[in-house]
NULUMPA-158664 format. One line per field, with one value per residue (C-alpha): residue number from 1; x, y negated, z. Coordinates in Angstrom, 3 decimals. Layout:
! residues N
seq: NUM|...
X: X|...
Y: Y|...
Z: Z|...
END
This chain:
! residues 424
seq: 1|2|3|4|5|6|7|8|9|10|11|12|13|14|15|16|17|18|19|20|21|22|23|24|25|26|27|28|29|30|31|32|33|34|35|36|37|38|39|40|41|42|43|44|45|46|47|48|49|50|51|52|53|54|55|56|57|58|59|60|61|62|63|64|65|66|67|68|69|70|71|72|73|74|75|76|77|78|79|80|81|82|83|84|85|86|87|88|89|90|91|92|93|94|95|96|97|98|99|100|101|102|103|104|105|106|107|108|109|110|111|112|113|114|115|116|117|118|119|120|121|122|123|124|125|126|127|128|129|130|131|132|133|134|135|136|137|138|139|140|141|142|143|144|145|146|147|148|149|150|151|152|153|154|155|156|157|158|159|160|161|162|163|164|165|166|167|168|169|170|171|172|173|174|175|176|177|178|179|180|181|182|183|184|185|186|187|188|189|190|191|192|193|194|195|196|197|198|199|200|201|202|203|204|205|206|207|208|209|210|211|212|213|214|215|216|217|218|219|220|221|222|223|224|225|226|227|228|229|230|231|232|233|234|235|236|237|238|239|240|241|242|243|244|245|246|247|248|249|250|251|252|253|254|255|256|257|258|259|260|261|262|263|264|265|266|267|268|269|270|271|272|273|274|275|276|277|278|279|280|281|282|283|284|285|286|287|288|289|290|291|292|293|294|295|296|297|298|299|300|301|302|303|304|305|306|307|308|309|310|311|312|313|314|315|316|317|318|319|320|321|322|323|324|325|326|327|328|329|330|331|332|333|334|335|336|337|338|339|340|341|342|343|344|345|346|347|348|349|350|351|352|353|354|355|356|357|358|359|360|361|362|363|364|365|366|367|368|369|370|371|372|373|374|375|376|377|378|379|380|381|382|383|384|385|386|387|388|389|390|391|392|393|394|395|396|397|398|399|400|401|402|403|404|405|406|407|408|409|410|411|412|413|414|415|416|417|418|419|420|421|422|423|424
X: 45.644|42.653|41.060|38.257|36.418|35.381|32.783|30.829|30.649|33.045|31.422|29.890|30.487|29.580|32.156|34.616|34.411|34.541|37.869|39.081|38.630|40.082|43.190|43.511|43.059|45.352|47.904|47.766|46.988|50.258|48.047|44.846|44.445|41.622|40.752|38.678|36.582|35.371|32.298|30.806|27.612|25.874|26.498|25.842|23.020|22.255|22.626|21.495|19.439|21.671|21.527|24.200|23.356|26.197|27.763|30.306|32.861|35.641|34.027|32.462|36.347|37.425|34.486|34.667|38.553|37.808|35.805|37.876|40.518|38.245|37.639|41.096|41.742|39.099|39.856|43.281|42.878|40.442|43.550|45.427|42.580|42.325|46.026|45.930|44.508|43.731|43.893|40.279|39.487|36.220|35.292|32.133|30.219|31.547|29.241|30.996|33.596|36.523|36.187|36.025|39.078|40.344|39.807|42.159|44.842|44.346|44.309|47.415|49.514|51.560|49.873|50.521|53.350|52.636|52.493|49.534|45.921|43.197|39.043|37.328|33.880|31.899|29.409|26.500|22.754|20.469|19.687|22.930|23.091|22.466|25.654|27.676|26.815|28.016|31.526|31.553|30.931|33.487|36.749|35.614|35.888|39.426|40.559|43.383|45.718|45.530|42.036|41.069|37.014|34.662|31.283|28.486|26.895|24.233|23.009|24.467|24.954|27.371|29.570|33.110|33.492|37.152|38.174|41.836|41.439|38.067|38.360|35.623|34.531|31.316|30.559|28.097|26.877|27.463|24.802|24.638|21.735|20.168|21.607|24.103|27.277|26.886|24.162|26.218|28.561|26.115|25.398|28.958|28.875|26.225|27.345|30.615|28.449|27.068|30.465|32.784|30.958|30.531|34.533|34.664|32.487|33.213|36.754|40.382|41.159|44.787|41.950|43.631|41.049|41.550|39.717|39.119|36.644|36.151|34.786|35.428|38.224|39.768|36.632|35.618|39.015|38.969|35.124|35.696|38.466|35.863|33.003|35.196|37.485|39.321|40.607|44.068|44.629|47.456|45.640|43.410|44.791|43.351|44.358|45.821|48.004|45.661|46.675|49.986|50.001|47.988|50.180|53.280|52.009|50.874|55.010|56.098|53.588|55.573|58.979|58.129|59.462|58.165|56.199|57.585|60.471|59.111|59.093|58.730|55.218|53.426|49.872|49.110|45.778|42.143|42.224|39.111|38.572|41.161|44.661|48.225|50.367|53.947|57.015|59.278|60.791|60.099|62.717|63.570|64.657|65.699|65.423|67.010|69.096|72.776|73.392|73.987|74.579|73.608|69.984|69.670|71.035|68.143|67.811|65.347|62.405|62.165|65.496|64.260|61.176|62.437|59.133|58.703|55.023|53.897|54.922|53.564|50.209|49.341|49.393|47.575|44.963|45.700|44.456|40.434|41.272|43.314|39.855|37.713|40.272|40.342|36.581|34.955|37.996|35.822|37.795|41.625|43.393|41.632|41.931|45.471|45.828|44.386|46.303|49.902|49.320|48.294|51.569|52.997|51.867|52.721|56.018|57.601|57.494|60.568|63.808|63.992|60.698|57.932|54.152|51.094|48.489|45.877|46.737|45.660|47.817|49.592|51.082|53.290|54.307|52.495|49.056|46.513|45.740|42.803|42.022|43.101|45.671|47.436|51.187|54.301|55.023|57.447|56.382|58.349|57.983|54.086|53.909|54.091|55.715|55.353|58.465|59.080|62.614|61.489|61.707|58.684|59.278|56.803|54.811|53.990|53.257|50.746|48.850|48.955|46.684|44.489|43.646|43.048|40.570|38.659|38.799|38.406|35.021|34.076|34.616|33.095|29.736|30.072|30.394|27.226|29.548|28.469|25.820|27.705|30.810|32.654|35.214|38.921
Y: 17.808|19.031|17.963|19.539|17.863|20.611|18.785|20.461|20.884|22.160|25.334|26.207|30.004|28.706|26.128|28.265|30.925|28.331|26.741|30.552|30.390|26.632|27.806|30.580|28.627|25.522|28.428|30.241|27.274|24.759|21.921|22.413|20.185|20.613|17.815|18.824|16.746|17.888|16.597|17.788|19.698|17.350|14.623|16.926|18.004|14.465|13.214|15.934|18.207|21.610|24.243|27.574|31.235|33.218|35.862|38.274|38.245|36.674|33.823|33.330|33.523|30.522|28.605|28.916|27.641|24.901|23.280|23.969|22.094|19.185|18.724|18.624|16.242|13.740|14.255|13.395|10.033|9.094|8.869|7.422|4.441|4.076|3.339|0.326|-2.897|-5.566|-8.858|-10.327|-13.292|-15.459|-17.840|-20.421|-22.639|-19.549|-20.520|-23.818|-23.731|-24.142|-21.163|-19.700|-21.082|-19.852|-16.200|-15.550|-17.456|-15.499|-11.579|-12.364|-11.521|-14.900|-16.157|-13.096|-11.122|-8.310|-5.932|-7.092|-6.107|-8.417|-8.123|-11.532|-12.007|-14.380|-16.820|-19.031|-19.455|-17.308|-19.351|-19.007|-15.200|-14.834|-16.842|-14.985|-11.721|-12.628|-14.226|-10.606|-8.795|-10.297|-10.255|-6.653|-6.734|-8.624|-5.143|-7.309|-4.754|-5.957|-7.045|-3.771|-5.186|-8.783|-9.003|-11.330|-12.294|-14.745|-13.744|-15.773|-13.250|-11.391|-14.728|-14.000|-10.508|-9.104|-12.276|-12.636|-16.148|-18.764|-21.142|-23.345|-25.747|-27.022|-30.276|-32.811|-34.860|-37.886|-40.576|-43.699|-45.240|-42.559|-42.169|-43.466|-42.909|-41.700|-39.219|-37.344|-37.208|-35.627|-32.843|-31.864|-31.776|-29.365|-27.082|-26.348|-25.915|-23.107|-22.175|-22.025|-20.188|-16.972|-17.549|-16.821|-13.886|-12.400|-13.374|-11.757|-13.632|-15.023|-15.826|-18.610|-21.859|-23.900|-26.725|-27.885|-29.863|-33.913|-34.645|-35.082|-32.653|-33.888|-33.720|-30.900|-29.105|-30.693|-29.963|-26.410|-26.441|-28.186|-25.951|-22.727|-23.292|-20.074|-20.860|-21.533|-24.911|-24.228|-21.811|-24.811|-27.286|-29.291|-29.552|-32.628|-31.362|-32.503|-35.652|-34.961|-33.635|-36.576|-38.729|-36.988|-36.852|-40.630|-41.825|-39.094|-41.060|-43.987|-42.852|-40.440|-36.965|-34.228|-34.201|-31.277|-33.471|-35.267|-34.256|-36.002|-37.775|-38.018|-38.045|-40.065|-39.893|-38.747|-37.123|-37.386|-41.283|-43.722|-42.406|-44.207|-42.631|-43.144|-43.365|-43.840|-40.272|-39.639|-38.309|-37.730|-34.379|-33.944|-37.569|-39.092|-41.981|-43.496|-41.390|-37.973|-34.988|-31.188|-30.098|-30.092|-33.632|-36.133|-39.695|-41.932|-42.374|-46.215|-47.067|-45.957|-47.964|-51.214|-52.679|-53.408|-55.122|-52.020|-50.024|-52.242|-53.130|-51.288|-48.031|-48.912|-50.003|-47.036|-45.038|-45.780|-43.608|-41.269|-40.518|-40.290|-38.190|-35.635|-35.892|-35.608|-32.834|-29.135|-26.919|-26.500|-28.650|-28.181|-24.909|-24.855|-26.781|-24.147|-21.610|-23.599|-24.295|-20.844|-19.672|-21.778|-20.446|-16.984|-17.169|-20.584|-23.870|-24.847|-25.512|-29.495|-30.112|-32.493|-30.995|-32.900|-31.231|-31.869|-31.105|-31.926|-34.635|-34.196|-37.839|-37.342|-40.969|-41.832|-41.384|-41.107|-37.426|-35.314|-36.006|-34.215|-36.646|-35.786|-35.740|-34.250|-30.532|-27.555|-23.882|-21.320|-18.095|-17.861|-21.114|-25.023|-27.972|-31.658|-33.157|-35.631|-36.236|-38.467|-42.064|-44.751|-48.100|-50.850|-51.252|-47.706|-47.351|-50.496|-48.640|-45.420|-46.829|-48.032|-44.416|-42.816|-45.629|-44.077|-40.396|-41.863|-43.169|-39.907|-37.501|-39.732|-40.289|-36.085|-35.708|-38.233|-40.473|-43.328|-43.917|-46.500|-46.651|-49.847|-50.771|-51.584
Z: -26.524|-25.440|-21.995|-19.615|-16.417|-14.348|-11.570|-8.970|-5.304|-2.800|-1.759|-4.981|-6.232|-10.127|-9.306|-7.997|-11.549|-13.586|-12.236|-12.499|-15.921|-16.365|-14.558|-17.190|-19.992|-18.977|-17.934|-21.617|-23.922|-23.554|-24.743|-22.623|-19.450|-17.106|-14.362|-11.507|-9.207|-5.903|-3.879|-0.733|-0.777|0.725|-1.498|-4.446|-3.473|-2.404|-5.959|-8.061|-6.664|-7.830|-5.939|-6.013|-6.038|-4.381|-7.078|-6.258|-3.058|-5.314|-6.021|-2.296|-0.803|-3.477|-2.934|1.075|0.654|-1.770|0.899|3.540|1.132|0.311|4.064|5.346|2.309|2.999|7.225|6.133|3.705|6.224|8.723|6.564|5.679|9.296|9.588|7.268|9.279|6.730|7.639|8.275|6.352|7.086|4.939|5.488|3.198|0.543|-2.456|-2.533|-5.468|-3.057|-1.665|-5.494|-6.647|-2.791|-3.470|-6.066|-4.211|-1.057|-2.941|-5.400|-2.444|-2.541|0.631|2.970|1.114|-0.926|1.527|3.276|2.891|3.646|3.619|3.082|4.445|2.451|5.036|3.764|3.971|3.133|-0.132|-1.191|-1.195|-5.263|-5.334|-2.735|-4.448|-7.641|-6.140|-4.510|-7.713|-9.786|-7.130|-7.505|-10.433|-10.580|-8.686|-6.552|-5.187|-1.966|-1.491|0.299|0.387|-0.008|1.419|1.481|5.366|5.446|9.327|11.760|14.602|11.946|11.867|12.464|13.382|14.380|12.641|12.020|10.142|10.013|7.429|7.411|4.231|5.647|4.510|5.437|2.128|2.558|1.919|3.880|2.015|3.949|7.240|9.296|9.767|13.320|11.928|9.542|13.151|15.100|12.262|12.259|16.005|15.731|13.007|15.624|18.323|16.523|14.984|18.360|20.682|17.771|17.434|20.713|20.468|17.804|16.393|17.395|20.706|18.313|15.335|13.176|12.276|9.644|9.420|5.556|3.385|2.259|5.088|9.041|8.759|11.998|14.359|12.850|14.484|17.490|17.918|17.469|20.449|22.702|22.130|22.138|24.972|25.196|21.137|21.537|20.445|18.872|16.522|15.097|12.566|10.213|5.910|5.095|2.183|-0.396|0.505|0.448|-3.251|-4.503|-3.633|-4.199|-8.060|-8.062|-6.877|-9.445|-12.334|-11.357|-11.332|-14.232|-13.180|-11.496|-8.920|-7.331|-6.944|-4.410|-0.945|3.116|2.177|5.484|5.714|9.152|10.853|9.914|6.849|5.559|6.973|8.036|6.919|6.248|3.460|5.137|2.403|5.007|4.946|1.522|-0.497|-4.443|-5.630|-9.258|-10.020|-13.327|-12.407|-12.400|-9.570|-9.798|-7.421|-6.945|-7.333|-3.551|-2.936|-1.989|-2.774|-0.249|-2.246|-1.283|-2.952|-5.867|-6.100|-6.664|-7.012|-3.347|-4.323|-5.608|-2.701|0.058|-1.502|-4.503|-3.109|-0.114|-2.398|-4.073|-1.204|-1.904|-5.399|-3.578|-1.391|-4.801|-6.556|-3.261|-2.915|-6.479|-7.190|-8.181|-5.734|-6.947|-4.920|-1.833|-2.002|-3.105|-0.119|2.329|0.580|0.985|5.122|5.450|3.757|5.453|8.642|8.235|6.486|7.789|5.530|3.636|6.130|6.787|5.076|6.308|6.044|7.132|9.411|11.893|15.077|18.688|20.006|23.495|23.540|20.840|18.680|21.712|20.216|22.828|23.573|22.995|19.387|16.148|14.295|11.147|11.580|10.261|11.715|10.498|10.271|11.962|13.387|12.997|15.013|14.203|16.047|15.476|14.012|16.918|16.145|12.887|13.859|13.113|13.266|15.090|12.284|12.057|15.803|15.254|12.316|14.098|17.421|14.972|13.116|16.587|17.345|14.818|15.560|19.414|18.173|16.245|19.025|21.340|19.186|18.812|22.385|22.820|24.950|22.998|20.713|17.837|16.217|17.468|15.096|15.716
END
């Protein structure tokens, strides 16, 4: 089969003779196929430099309607563009390889649904451009169906425009041979106080914040509500599900199944600091033992462990390689983790399931309010509630005064109402 491009400007008279003779041919010759492409003079000329004599009236009249054509058609796909309102995504601290393992998760269309378009904005100092434009390039590249664009911002005043959803990854590097604790506090505390106030500014007044990182992942939530007091509070949570899965796959090691299997972990507290993994609620799904039952029937995950040791003292010990497996991880499971709450969020989390987030407390478990504690919520509806219903036992209640102690101390040091951390 033969084929012939035709290419040439809308208004063009040599244009317009030319695809007089293509019809012909592709008309007369059954294997002849002729593909035309249109641009508007401007551009043309823009580009190359051509320039068209005007021939005879014939060719004048189809020139003069091919750009009438190309006109209405680009008026018209410009209408329809303008109908489709992706979902703006802004990411900060984007050269860090979270948020390069978070792309791919985000544009695969099994966080939003298939059906929804999103743009992500890439954030990150100017020293980190290089990298942003080559994360830009190749999701480009990838050609995600739903990824209508990705850009790179480095300027602070473009921070957050029209945003739909912030998800912030900064994260202070820890060092205390260096500096103190209380330090590395006060640099968070002024990263949000940049942060908020452009939220305010420039974000969608419903903009979404999530609140990720290894680091200070509960102050750095709760900071952002303080220094951007019209963000809904209820629009700002903190990621504790990397917790969650760790731990989930550490009782599945032990009981050697899956660790999809296992589900109710609850991640209580500050995420990135003091936290209690509570077994509690934790149930088995799938579970090879003497007792069987449908695939949906659940088994309390403490009967199973008959190792009562292990469970009371081992994995609290266990915790201190829980932090260094969540902290020295290269960007998977953190941002698998982002990707799962936001799902979560949008499309409701599984019926009668327990997730772990950050929230800011009202008195609820009776933890003093005003801080951003991890505790068990559901999804539903766009919106999240804390599971209040579950029961904790004195023991629980004990350990749970002393987390917020801590995150007490942090906001307080951030909010330069004290100057050291005082410890429980």
């Amino acid at each position: 089969m033969a084929k012939f491009v035709l290419a040439g400007k809308a208004n063009c008279p040599y244009y317009a003779k030319a695809e007089l003779l293509a019809d012909y041919l592709q008309a007369s010759l059954p294997d002849f196929r002729v593909h035309k492409i249109l641009q508007h003079p401007d551009k043309w000329e823009r580009y190359y430099g051509i320039t068209s004599v005007m021939l005879d009236e014939e060719m004048l009249d189809i020139a003069d309607e091919n750009l009438k054509t190309y006109i209405e058609i680009e008026k018209e796909e410009e209408e329809i563009k303008s109908l489709v309102k992706p979902l703006q995504i802004w990411i900060t601290s984007a050269s860090s390889p979270v948020c390069y393992q978070l792309i791919p998760l985000l544009a695969n269309g099994e966080v939003f649904g298939m059906t929804t378009d999103i743009s992500i904005h890439l954030f990150d100092t100017d020293k980190f451009k290089e990298v942003l434009s080559g994360i830009v390039m190749e999701a480009e590249d990838m050609a995600f169906p739903l990824l209508c664009s990705i850009s790179e911002h480095t300027e602070i005043h473009e921070a957050f425009v029209q945003a739909d959803i912030v998800i912030v990854l900064d994260d202070v590097l820890l060092n205390h041979e260096v500096q103190s604790l209380e330090n590395y506090i006060r640099k968070v505390s002024d990263i949000c106080q940049v942060y908020a106030p452009l939220i305010e500014k420039n974000a969608k007044s419903e903009v979404r914040v999530i609140s990720s990182g290894k680091n200070f992942v509960n102050l750095k939530a709760m900071l952002i509500m303080t220094y951007g007091p019209s963000i809904k509070p209820e629009n700002v949570i903190a990621v504790a599900t990397s917790w969650e899965s760790v731990a989930k796959a550490m009782l599945a090691r032990k009981l050697n199944m899956n660790a999809a299997g296992v589900k109710d972990v609850i991640v209580w507290g500050n995420i990135t600091g003091r936290n209690y993994i509570d077994l509690s609620h934790a149930k088995l799904y799938g579970y090879d033992c003497a007792i069987w039952g449908p695939a949906d029937f659940p088994r309390p995950l403490l009967n199973m462990i008959h190792d009562s040791e292990w469970v009371h003292s081992e994995l609290q010990s266990a915790e201190s390689s829980l932090s260094s497996q969540v902290n020295h991880c290269v960007g998977m499971l953190p941002a698998h983790a982002v990707a799962t709450v936001l799902r979560y969020w949008y499309h409701g989390s599984p019926p009668g399931e327990v997730v772990s987030v950050g929230v800011l407390t009202t008195g609820q478990f009776c933890v003093p309010e005003g801080i951003v504690f991890s505790m068990p919520v559901r999804f539903q509806n766009g919106n999240w509630e804390v599971m209040t219903e579950l029961e904790i036992n004195e023991t629980t209640q004990e350990i749970l005064g002393c987390l917020a102690h801590e995150l007490i101390q942090e906001k307080q040091i951030a909010l330069k109402e004290t100057e050291e951390m005082h410890h429980y």
